[in-house]
PDB file as gemmi writes it, atoms N, CA and C in Angstrom:
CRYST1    1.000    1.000    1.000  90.00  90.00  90.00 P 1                      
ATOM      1  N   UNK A   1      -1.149  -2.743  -9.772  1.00  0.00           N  
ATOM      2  CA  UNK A   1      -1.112  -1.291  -9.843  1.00  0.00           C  
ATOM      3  C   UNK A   1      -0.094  -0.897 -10.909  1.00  0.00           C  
ATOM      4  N   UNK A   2      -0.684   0.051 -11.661  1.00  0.00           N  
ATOM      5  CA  UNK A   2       0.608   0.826 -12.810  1.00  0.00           C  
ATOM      6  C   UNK A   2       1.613   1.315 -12.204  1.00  0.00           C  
ATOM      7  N   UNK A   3       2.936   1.022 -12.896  1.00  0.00           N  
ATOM      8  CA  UNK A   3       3.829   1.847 -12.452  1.00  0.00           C  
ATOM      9  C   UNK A   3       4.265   2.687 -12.591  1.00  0.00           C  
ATOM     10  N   UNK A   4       4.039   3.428 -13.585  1.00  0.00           N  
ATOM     11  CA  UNK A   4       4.040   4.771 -13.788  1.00  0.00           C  
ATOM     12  C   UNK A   4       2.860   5.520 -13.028  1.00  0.00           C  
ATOM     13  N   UNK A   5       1.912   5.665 -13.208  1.00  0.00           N  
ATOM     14  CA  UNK A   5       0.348   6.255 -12.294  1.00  0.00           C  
ATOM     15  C   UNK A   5       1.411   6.041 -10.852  1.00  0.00           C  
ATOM     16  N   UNK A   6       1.369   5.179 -10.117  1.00  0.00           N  
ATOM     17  CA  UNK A   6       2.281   4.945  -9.084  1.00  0.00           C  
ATOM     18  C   UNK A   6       3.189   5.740  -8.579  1.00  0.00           C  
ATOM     19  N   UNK A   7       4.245   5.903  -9.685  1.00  0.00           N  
ATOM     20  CA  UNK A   7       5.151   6.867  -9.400  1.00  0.00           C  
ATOM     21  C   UNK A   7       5.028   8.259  -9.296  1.00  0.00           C  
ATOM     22  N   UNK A   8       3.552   8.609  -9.871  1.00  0.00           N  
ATOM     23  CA  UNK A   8       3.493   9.911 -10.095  1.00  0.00           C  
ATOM     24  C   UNK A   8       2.680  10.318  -8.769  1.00  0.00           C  
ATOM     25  N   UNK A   9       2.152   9.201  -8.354  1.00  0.00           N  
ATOM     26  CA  UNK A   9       1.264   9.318  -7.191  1.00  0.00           C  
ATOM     27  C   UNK A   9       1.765   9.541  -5.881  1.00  0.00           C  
ATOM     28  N   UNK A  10       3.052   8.595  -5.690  1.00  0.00           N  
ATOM     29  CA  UNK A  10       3.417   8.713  -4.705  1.00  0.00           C  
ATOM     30  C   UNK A  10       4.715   9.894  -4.590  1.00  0.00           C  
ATOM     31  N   UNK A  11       4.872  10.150  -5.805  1.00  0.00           N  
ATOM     32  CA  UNK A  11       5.756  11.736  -5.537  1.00  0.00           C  
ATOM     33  C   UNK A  11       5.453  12.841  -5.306  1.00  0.00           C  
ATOM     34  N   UNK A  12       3.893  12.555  -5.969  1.00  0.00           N  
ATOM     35  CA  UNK A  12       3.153  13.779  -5.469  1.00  0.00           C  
ATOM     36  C   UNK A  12       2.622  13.632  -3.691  1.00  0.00           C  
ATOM     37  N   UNK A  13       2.386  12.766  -3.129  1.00  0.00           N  
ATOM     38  CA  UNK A  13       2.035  13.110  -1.872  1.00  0.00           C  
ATOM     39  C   UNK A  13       3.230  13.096  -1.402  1.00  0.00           C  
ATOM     40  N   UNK A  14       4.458  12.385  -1.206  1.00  0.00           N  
ATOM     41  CA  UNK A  14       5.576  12.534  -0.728  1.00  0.00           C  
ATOM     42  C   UNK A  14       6.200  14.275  -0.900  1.00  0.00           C  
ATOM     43  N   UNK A  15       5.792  14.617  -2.031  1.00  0.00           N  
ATOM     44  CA  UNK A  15       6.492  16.166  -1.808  1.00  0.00           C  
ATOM     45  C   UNK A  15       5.452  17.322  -0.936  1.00  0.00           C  
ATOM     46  N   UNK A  16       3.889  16.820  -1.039  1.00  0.00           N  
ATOM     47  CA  UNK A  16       3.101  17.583  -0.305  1.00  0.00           C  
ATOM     48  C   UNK A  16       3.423  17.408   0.863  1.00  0.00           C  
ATOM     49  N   UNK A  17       3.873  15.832   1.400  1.00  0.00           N  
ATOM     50  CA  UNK A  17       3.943  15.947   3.087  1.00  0.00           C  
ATOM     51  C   UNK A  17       5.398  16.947   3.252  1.00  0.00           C  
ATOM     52  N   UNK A  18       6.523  17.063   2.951  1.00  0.00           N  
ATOM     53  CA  UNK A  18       7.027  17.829   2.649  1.00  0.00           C  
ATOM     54  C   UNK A  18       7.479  19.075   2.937  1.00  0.00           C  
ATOM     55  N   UNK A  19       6.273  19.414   2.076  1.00  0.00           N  
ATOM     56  CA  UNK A  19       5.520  20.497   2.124  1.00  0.00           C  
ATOM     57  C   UNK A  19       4.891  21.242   3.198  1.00  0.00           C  
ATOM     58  N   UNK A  20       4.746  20.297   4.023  1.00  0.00           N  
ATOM     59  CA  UNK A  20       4.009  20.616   5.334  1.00  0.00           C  
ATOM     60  C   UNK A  20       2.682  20.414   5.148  1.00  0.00           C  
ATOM     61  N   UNK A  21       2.319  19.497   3.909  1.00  0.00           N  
ATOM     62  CA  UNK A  21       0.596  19.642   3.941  1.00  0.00           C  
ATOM     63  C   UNK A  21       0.407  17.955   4.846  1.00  0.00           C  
ATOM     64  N   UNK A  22      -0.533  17.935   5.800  1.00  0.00           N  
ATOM     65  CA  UNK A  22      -1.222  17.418   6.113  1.00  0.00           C  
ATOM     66  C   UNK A  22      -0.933  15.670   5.214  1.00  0.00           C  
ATOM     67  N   UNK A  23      -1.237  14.285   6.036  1.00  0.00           N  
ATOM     68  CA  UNK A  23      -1.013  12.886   4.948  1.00  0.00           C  
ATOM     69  C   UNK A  23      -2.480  13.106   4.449  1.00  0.00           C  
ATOM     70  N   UNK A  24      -3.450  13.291   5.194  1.00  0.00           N  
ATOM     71  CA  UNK A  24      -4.835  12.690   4.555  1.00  0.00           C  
ATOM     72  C   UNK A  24      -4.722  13.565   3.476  1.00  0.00           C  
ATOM     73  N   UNK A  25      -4.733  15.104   3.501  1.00  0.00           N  
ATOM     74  CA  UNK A  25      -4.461  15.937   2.632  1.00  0.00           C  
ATOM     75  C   UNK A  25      -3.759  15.694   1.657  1.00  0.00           C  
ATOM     76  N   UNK A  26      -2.592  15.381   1.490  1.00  0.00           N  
ATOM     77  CA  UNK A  26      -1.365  14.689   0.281  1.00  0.00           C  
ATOM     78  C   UNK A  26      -2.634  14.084  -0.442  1.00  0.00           C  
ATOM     79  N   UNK A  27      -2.876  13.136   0.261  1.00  0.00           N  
ATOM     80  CA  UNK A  27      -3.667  11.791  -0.552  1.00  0.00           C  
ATOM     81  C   UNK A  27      -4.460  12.126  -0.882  1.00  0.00           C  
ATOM     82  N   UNK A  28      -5.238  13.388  -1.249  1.00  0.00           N  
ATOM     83  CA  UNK A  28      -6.239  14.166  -1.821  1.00  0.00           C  
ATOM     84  C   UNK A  28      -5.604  14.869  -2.772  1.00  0.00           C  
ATOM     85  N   UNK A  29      -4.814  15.464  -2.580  1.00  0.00           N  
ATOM     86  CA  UNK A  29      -4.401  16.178  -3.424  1.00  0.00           C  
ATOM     87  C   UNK A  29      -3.174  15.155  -4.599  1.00  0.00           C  
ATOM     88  N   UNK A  30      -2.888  14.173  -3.996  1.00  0.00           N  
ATOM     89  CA  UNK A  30      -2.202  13.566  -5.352  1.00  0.00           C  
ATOM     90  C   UNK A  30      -3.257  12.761  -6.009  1.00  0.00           C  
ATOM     91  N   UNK A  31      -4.619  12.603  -5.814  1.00  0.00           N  
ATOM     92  CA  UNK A  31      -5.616  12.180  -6.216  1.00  0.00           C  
ATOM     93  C   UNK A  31      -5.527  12.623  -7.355  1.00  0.00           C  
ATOM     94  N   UNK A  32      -6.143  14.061  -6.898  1.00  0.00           N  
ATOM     95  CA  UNK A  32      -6.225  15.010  -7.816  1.00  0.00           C  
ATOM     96  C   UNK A  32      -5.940  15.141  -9.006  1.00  0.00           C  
ATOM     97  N   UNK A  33      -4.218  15.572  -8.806  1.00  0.00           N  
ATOM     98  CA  UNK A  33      -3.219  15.733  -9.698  1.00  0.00           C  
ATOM     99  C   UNK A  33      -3.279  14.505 -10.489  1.00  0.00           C  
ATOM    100  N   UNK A  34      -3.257  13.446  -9.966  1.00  0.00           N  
ATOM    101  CA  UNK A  34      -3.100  12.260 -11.040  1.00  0.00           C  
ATOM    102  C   UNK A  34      -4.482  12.291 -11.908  1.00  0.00           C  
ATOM    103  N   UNK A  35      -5.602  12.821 -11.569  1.00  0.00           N  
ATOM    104  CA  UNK A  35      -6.320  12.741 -12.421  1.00  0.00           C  
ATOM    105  C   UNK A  35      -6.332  13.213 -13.769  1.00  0.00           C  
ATOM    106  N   UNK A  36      -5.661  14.659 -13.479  1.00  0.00           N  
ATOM    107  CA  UNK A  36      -5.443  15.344 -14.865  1.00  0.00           C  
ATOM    108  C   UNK A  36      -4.113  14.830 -15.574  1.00  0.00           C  
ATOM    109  N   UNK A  37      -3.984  13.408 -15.562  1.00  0.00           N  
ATOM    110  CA  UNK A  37      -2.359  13.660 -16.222  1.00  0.00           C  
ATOM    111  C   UNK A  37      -2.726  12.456 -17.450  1.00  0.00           C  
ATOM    112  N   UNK A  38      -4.163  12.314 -18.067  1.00  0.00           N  
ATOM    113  CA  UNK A  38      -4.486  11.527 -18.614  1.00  0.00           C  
ATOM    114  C   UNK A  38      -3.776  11.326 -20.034  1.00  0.00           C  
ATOM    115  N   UNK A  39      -3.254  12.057 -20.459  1.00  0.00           N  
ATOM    116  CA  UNK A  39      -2.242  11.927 -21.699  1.00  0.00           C  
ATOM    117  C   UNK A  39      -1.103  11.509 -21.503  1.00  0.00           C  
ATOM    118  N   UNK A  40      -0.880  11.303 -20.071  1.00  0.00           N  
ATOM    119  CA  UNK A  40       0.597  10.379 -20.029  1.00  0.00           C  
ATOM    120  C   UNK A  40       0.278   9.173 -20.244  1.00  0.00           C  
ATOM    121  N   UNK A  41      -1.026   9.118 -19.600  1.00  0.00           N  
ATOM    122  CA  UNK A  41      -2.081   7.903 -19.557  1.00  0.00           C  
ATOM    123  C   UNK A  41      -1.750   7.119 -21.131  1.00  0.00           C  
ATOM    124  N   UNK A  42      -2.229   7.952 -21.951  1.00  0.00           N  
ATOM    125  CA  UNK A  42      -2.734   7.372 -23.614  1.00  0.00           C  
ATOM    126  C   UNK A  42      -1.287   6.996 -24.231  1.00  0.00           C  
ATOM    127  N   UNK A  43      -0.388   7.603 -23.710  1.00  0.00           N  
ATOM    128  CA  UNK A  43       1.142   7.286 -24.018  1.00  0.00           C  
ATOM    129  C   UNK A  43       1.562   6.284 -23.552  1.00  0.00           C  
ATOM    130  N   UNK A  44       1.271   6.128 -21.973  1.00  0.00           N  
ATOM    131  CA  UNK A  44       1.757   4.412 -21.806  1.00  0.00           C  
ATOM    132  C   UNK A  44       1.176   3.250 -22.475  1.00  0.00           C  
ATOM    133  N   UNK A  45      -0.447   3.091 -22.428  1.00  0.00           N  
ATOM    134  CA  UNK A  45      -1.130   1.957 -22.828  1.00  0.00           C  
ATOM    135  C   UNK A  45      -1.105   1.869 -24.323  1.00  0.00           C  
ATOM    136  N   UNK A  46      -1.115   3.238 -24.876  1.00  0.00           N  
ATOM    137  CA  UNK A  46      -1.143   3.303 -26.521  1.00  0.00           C  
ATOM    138  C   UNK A  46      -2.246   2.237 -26.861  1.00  0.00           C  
ATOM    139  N   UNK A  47      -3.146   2.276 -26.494  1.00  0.00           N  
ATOM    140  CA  UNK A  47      -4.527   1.791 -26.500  1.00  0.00           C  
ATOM    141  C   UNK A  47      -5.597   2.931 -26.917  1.00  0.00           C  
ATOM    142  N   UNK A  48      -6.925   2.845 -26.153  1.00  0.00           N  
ATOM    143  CA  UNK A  48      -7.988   3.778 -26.032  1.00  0.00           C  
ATOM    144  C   UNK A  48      -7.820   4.527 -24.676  1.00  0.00           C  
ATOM    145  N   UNK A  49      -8.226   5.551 -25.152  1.00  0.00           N  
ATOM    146  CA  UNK A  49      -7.998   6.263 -24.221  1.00  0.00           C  
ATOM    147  C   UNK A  49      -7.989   5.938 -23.044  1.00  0.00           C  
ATOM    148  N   UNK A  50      -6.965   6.094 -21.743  1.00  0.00           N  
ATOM    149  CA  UNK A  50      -7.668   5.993 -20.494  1.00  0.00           C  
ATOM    150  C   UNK A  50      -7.642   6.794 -19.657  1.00  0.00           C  
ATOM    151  N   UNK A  51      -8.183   7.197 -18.733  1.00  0.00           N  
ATOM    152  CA  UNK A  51      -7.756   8.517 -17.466  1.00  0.00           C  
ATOM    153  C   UNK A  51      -7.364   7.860 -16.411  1.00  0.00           C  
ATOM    154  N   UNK A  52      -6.290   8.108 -15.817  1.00  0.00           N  
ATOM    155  CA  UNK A  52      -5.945   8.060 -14.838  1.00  0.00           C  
ATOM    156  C   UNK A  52      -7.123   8.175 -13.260  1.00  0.00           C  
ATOM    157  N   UNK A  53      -8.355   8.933 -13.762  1.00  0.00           N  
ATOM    158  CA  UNK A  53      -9.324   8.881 -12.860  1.00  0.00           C  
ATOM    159  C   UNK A  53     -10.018   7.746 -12.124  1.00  0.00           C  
ATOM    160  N   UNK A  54      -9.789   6.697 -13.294  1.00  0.00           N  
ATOM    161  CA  UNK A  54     -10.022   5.744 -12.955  1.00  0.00           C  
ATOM    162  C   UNK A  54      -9.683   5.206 -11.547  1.00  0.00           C  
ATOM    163  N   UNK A  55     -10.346   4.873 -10.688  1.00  0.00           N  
ATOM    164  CA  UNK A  55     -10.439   3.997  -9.390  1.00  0.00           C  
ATOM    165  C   UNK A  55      -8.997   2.604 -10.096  1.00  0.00           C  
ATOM    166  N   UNK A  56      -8.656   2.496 -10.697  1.00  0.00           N  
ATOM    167  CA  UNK A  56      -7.711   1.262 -10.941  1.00  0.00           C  
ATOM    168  C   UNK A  56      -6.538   1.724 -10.575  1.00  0.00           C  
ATOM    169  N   UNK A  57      -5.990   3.001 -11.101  1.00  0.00           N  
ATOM    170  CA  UNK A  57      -4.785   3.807 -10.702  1.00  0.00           C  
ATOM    171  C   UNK A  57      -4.703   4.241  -9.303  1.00  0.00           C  
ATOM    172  N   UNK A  58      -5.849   4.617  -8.799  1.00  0.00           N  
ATOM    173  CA  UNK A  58      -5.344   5.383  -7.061  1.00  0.00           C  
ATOM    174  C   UNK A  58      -5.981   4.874  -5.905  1.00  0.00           C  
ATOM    175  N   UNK A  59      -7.224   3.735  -6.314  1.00  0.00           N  
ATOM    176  CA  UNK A  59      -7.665   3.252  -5.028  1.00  0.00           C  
ATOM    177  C   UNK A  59      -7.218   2.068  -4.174  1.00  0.00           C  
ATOM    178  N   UNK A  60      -6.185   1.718  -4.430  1.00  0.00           N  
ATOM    179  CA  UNK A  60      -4.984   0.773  -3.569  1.00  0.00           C  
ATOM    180  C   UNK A  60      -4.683   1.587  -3.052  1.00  0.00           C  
ATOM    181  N   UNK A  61      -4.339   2.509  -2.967  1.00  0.00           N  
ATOM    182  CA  UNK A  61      -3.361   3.612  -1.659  1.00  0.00           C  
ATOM    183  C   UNK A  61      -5.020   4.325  -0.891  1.00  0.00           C  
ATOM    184  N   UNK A  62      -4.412   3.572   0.212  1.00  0.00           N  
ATOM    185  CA  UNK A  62      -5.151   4.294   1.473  1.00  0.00           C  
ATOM    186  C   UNK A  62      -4.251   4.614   2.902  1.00  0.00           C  
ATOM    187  N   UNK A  63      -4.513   5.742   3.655  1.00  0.00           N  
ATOM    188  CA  UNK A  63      -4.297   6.177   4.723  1.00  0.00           C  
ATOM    189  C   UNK A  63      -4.206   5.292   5.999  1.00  0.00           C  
ATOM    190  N   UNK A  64      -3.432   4.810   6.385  1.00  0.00           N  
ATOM    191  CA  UNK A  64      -3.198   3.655   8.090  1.00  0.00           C  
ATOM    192  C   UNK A  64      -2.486   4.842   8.689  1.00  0.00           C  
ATOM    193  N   UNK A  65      -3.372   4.442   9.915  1.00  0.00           N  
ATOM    194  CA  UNK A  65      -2.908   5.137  10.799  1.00  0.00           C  
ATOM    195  C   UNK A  65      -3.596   6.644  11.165  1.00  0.00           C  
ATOM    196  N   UNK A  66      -2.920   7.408  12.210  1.00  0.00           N  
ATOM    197  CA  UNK A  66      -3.446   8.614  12.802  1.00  0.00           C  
ATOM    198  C   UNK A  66      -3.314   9.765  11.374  1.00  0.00           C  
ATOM    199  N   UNK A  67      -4.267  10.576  10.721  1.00  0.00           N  
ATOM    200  CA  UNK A  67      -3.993  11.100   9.402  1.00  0.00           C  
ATOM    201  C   UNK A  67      -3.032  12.534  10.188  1.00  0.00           C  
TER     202      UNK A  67                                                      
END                                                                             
């Protein structure tokens, strides 16, 4: 898993729970957010383009437990 995508992922649901939003919720919504952050994306790999949408960045984190 990236560590940057990572970090951005898990700060974003960590501040939604927070927040008072809901875990399953967080984890939707830092989905989300990480999707659009694809130019941080092109800055780390300095490759071809990539999006963060990608299933490689956020589908290791799943929900255990009561949501």
């Amino acid at each position: 898993v990236d560590d940057r995508s990572t970090a951005l992922f898990m700060t974003s649901v960590y501040r939604s729970i927070r927040d008072g939003v809901g875990r399953s919720r967080a984890l939707l919504q830092a989905r989300r957010e990480l999707f659009g952050r694809e130019a941080e994306a092109r800055l780390v790999f300095r490759t071809r383009p990539i999006s963060y949408a990608h299933p490689r960045f956020w589908a290791p984190f799943i929900l255990a437990g009561t949501p």
